[in-house]
N, C-alpha and C positions, 0 to 999 in steps of 0.2 A: 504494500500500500504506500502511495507517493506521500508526502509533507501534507498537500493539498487538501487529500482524503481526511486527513486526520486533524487541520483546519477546520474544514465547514461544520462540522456538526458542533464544534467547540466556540466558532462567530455566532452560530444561532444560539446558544446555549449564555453568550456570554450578553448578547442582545437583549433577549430577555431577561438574565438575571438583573440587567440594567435598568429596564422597565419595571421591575417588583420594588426591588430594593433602593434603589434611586426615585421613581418618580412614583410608588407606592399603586403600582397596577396590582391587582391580582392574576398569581402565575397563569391559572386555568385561563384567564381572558388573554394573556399575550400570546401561551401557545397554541392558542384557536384563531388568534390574529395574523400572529410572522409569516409572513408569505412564503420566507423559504421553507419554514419547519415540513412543510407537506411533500417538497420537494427532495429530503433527505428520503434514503432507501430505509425500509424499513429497521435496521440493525439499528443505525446510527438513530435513528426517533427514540426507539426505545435507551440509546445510550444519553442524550441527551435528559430526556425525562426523568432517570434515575441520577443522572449527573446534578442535575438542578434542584429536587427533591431532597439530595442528599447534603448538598451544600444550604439547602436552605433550614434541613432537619438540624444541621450540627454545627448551622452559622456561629455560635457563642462559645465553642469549644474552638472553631475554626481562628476567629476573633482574638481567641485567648492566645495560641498560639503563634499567632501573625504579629500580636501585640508583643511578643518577649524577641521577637526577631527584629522588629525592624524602631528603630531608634530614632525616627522621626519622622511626623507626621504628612498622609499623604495627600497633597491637595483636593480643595474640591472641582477642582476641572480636572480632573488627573482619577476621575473614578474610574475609568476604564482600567488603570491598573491594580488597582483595589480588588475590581469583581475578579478579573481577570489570574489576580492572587488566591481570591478563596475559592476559586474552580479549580485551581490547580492542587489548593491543596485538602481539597476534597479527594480530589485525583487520589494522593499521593497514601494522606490517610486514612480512606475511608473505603475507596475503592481498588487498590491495588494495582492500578495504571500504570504503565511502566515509565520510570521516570523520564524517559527520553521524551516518548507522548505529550506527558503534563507539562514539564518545563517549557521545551523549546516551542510548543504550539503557545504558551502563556505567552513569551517571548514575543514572541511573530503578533499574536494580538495588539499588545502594548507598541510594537512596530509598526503595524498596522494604522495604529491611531494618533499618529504620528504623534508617540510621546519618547522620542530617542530617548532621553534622558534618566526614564524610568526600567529600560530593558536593562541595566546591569543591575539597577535593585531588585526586578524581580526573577531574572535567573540567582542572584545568588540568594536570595531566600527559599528559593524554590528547591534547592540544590541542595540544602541543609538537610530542609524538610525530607529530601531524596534519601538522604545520605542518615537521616537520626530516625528516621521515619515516629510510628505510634510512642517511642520513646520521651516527643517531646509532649505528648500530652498527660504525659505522667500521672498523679492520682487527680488531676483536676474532676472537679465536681460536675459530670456532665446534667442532673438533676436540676441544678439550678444556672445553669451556662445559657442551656438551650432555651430557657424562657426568659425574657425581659422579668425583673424584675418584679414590676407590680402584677404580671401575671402569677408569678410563683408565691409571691405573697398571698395575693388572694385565695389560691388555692390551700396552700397552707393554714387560712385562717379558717374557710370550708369543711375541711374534711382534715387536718390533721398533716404534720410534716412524712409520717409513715406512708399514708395514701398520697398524698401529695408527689413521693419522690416512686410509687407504682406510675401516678398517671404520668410523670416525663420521661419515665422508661419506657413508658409502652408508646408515645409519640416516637418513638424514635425507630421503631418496625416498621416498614414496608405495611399498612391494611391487606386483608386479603380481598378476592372477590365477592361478597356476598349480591346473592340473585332472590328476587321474590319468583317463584313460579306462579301462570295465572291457575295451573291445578296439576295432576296428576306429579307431588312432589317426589316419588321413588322412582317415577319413570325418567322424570326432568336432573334427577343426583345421579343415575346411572350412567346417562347420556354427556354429562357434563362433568364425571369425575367428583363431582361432590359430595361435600359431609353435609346431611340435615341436620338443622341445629334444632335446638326443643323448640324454641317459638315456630319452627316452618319454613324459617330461611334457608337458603341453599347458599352455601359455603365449599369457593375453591383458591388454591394458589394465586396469587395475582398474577400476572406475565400474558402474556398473547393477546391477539386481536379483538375486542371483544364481537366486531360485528363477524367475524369467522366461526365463532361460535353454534353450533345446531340448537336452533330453536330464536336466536336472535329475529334474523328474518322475517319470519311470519308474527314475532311477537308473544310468541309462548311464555315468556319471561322479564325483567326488564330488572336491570342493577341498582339494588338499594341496600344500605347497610341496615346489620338485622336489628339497630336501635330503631332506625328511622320508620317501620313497619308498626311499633308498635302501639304508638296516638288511633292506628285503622282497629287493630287488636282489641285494644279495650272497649271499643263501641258496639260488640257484641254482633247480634244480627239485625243487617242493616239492609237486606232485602227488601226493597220497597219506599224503606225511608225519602226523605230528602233532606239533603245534606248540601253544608255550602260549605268548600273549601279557600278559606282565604289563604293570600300569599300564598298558591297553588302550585306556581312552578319550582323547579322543571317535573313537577308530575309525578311522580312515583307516589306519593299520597295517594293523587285526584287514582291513576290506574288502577291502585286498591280497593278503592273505594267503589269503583265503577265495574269491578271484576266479582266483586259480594252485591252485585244486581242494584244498587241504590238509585236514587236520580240526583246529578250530580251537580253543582253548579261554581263550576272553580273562579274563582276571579286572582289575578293579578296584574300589579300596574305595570310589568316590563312586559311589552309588544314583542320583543324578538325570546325570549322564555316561552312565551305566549303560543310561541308558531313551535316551535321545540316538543312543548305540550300536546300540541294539535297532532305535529305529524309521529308521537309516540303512539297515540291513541289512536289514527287508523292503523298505524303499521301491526297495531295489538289488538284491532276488531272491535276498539271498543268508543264510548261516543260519553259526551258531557257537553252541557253548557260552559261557553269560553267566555267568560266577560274580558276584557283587558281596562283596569282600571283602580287609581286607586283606592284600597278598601274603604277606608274614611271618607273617603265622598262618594262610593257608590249608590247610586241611587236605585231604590226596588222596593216595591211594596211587599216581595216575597217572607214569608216566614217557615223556618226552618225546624225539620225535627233534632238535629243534630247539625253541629257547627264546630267547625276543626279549624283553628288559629294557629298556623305553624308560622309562629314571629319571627318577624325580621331580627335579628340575634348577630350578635360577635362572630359567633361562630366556631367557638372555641372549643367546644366537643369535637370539631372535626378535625383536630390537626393532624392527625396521623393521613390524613389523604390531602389538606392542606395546610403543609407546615408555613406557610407564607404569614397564615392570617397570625402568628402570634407576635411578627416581626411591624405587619400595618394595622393594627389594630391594638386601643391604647383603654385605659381606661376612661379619658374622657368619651371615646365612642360607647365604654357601657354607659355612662350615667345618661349620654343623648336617646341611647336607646331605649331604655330604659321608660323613657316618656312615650314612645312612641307604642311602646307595648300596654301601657296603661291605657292610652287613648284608644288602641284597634281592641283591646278586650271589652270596655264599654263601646262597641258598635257591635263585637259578636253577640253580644250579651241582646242589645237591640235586634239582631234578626232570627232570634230564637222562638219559636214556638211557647207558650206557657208549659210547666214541665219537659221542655225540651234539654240535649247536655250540650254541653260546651266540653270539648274537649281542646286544654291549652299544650302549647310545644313549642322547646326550642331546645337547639343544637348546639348548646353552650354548656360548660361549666361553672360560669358564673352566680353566685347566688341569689344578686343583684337583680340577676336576670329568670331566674326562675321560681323559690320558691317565697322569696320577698315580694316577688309581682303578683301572687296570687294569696297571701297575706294581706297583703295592700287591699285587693279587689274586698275579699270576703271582709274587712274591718269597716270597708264605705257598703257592701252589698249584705248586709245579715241576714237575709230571707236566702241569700244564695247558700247551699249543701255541697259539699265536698264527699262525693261515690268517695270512697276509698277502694284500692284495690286489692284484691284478694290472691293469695299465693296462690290457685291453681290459673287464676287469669293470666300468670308469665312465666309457664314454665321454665325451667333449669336459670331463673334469673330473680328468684327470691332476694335474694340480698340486694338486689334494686330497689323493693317496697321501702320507703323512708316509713318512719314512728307515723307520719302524718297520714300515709295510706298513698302520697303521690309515686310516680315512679321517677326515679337518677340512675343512670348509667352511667358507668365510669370506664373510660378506656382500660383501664387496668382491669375492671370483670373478664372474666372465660380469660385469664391468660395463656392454657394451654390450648385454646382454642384460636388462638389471635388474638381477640380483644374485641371491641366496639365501640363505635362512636359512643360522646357523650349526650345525652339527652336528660332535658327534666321533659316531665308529663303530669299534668294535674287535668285530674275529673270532674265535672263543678253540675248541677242540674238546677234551675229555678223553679 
């Protein structure tokens, strides 16, 4: 393979790390954007993707080590040799790239962007790193590295320093696949190599194509982590009901929901999510009402028997499939958010049927953001009932049930299993 080969996939790679980390995109949006990305053969995609994932998982250990190498500080016009630094030596310590690879391609980067001046700093840090490799990360605390500070705190004040340093261990795993089947689950595990988990979810290795997959195509199935199924779970049987799903996209909810026979009514305010939704749902047979708009001003006489709030959130349960969000996403975005969930809970609340449930969700570990917002509700709403939930409603995930009866998952649960996103979930009925 010439120099060249082993360039491109590391310019894309360093592109977007530039777009996340620099001008605070989210990963998943630049490599759906990069016009080359699609353009790399398929090795080099998957190299890249794990390259940047990995640099972004163990940015603070990376940081840490960068910081005891180089003895002074490197511009801000000069971030291309910065990203260009912790791709390499992500390379070097995390993925086993041979050091010729990592260095001289960093090299040629910094070359590249015509920062001459900076190609000797960073081959000779690179070279170190080559040369002292895992060495230099010595007993550093990768536990508290990997998360910004006020995240680690909070979680510590949460759930304790013990679970606390479970859930950064377990950010730092590769997610595996998890799949909702729309039915025949032993048939759908067989054909796709997967473990059934107790809730139903189908569980495989991450790695490969996923539209390559048998059953993709026609829609037999569609990828959800096996927390994010479970807000549909507790709503029992919903054959017939009507149900409106706010904050809908990108749909694995609404698909659930529309696969247990309900009549559906998704609304969200992103238009291009919106079409994402649309064309999951014919490609899987199945149909829902589309509003695109936002939930606070949508306007409808309709009333609902059930109503699923999966809130706009941090989003900090999901780091293990986006380690990006712990790096752009701050505490002042919980406390904004935090308002925002207040206000869409008094609208679900409004398009409920009398005795109708409300079921609330969000993909955070924050507590700010889960079971303080539903404290909040019930101290202004006292007529409103908190369902609690009952151990056989979540199979092999008992130790989810908080004192309170809501459900929390914790990336760290089913550790031999992989793990799962985080999730709170509160049941509420009027």
């Amino acid at each position: 393979m010439d120099a060249s080969s082993y360039l491109a996939p590391r310019q894309v790679a360093l592109d977007i790390l530039m777009a996340c980390l620099d001008r605070g995109q989210p990963l998943d949006d630049v490599l759906g954007q990069h016009t080359g990305f699609p353009k790399l053969d398929p090795r080099d995609r998957a190299f890249v993707r794990m390259l940047l994932a990995t640099t972004v998982r163990r940015l603070g250990e990376i940081d840490g080590v960068l910081g005891t190498l180089i003895d002074r500080p490197i511009g801000d016009d000069a971030t291309v040799a910065l990203q260009s630094l912790r791709l390499g030596a992500a390379q070097l310590l995390f993925l086993a790239t041979p050091p010729h690879a990592a260095v001289d391609t960093a090299v040629r980067l910094v070359e590249q962007a015509k920062l001459p001046h900076l190609k000797g700093l960073v081959n000779a840090v690179l070279r170190r790193i080559a040369r002292e490799g895992v060495a230099l990360l010595g007993d550093r605390d990768a536990a508290t590295l990997n998360a910004p500070a006020w995240l680690w705190q909070s979680w510590v004040d949460a759930y304790g320093e013990e679970t606390a340093r479970a859930i950064a261990a377990a950010h730092l795993v590769e997610a595996p696949l998890d799949i909702t089947p729309r039915g025949n689950a032993e048939s759908w595990a067989q054909q796709l190599e997967a473990e059934i988990l107790p809730t139903g979810t189908l569980r495989r290795a991450a790695g490969g194509y996923i539209a390559d997959l048998p059953g993709f195509a026609e829609g037999a199935w569609w990828v959800q982590d096996a927390a994010a199924t479970i807000p549909v779970r507790l709503m029992g049987d919903i054959a017939g009901k009507r149900i409106a799903d706010l904050c809908a996209a990108p749909g694995g909810k609404t698909m659930q929901l529309c696969a247990g026979l309900a009549a559906v009514t998704a609304v969200d305010v992103s238009a291009r999510r919106m079409v994402r939704l649309g064309e999951n749902l014919t490609r899987s047979g199945l149909s829902a009402e589309l509003v695109t708009s936002d939930v606070s001003k949508w306007k409808t006489s309709d009333k609902f028997d059930v109503v699923l709030l999966d809130a706009p959130c941090s989003g900090t349960g999901t780091l293990r499939r986006h380690p990006d969000i712990a790096w752009l996403k701050s505490d002042e975005d919980v406390a904004r958010l935090t308002l925002t969930q207040d206000r869409l809970l008094l609208r679900a609340l409004e398009l409920l049927e009398p005795g109708g449930m409300l079921i609330y969700a969000v993909c955070s570990l924050q507590a700010d953001e889960g079971p303080e917002r539903i404290e909040s509700l019930l101290a202004r709403r006292p007529l409103l009932k908190r369902i609690p939930v009952q151990p056989e409603e979540l199979p092999g995930l008992v130790e989810a049930i908080t004192l309170a009866g809501d459900v929390r998952t914790l990336p760290s649960m089913w550790p031999e299993r992989g793990g799962l996103d985080g999730f709170y979930v509160a049941r509420l009925s009027t």
